[in-house]
Every structure is written in C-alpha cells, then in structure tokens.
C-alpha positions as CSV (number, residue, x, y, z in Angstrom):
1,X,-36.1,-61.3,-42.9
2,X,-36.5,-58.1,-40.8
3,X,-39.9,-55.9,-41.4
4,X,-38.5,-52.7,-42.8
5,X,-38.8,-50.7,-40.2
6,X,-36.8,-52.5,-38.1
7,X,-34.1,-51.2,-40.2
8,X,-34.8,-47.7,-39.6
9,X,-32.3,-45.4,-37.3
10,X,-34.8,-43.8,-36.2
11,X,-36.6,-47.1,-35.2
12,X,-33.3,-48.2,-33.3
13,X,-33.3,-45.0,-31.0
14,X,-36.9,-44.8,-30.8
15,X,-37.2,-48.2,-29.5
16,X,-34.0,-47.5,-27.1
17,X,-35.7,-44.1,-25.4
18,X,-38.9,-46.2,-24.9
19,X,-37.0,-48.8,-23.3
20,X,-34.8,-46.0,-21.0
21,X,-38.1,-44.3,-19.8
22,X,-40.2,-47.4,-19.2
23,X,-36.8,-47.8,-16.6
24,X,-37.2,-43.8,-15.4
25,X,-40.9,-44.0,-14.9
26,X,-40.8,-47.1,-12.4
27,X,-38.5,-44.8,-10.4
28,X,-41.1,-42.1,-9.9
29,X,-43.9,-42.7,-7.3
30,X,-47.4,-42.8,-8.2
31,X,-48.6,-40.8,-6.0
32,X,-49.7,-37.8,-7.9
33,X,-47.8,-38.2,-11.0
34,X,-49.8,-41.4,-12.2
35,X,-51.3,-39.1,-15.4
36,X,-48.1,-38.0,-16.3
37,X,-46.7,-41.3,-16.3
38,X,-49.0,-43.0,-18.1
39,X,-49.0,-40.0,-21.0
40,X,-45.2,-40.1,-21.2
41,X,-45.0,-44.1,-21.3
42,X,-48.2,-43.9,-24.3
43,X,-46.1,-41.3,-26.1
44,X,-42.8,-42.7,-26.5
45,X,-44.7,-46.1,-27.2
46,X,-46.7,-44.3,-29.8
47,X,-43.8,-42.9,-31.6
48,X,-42.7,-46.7,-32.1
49,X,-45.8,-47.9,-32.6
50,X,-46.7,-45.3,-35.9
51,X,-42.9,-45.2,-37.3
52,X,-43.8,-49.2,-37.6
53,X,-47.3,-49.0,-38.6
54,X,-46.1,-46.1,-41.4
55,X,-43.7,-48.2,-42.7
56,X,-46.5,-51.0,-44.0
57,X,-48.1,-48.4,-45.6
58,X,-48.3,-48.6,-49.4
59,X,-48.7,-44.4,-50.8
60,X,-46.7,-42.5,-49.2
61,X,-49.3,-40.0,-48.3
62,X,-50.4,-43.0,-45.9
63,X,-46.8,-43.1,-44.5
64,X,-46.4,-39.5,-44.0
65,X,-49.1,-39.5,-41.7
66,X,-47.7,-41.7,-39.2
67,X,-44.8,-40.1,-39.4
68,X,-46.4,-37.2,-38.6
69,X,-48.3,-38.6,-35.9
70,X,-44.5,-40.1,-34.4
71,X,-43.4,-36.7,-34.8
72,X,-46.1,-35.5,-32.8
73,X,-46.0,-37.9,-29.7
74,X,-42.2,-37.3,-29.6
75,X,-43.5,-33.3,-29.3
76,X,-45.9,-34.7,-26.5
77,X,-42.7,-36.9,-24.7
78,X,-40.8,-33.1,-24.8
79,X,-44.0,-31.4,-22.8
80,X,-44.0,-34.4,-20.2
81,X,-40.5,-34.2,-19.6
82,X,-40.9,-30.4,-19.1
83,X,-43.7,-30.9,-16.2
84,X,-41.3,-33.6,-14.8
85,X,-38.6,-31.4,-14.5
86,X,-40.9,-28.3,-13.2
87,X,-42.2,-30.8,-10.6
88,X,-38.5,-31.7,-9.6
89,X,-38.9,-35.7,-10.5
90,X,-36.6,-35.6,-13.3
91,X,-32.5,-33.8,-13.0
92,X,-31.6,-31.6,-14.9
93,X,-28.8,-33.5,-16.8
94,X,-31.1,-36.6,-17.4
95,X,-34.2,-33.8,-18.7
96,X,-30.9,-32.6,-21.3
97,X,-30.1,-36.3,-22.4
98,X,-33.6,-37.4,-22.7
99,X,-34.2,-34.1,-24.9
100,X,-31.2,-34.3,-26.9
101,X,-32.2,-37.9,-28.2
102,X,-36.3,-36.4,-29.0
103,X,-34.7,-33.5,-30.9
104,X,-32.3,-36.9,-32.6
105,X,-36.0,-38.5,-33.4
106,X,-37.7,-35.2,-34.7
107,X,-35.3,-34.3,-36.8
108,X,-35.1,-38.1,-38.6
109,X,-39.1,-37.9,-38.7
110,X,-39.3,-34.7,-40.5
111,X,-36.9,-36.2,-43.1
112,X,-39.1,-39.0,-43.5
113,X,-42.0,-36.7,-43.8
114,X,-40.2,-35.0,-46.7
115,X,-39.8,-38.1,-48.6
C-alpha cells in the first residue's frame, strides 16, 4: 500500500524535476558554481522531502506548513535557475522548461495550501 503522498501529482512531477536536475547539475563544473549547485539540488529535494513529510501530518494546520515550506523551496529552485542562466550555465530553452514545470508545482501547492 502506497504512503499517500506517493499518490500526489504534485509528488509525481516533484519527484521527476528532482531527478532531471540532479542529471543538469553533474553537467555543470564545480568550479565556482559549487554553492549554487548544492542550493539548487537541497531545494528541489526539499520540495519532495516536505510535500511527503506534510502528508503524515494529522491537522491540517500541520500540513499546510509543509506545503508552504514546498512552495517556498520551489520559489528558491526559480532564483537558482535565474543565476544559472545570468551566469550562462543553463539555455535558455531548458531555463523555460525547467520554469514551466516549478510554476506546474506552485500552482498544485497553493491548492493544497487552500485545503
């Protein structure tokens, strides 16, 4: 039996932009762009990591916070992406897909959030 937020479509393209930037970011040197790395891959793992602790929750007070917090780090993946692009590591057609799919998540989180 699946935990319930493995159910979530939200979850599913969560999980599946974590999994595309853990790829991107071993394509990008170090040297020099180590922060930004490591903030991008602990945001996108952070939006998975409280959708799926929120879920477990019992009030929903308690679950609306981690959604909140999701909402926040997929915020935080936007701002990386923005200094990846202005630093010329990430095209502009993969900055437009990779935003398209955080706007996807936002917009799902917020509905939580309203629950």
């Amino acid at each position: 039996m699946p935990f319930d937020f493995e159910n979530f479509p939200v979850y599913k393209i969560a999980f599946q932009f974590n999994s595309e930037i853990s790829v991107f970011l071993e394509e990008i040197p170090d040297k020099n762009n180590h922060s930004i790395k490591d903030q991008l891959s602990r945001a996108s793992m952070s939006i998975l990591l409280n959708i799926a602790e929120g879920s477990g929750r019992f009030t929903k007070p308690e679950k609306r916070s981690f959604y909140v917090n999701a909402r926040g780090s997929t915020y935080e993946c936007v701002a990386c992406l923005q200094i990846l692009k202005n630093r010329k590591l990430l095209t502009e057609s993969k900055y437009d897909r990779y935003y398209e799919i955080l706007n996807d998540i936002a917009k799902q989180l917020s509905a939580l959030i309203k629950m």
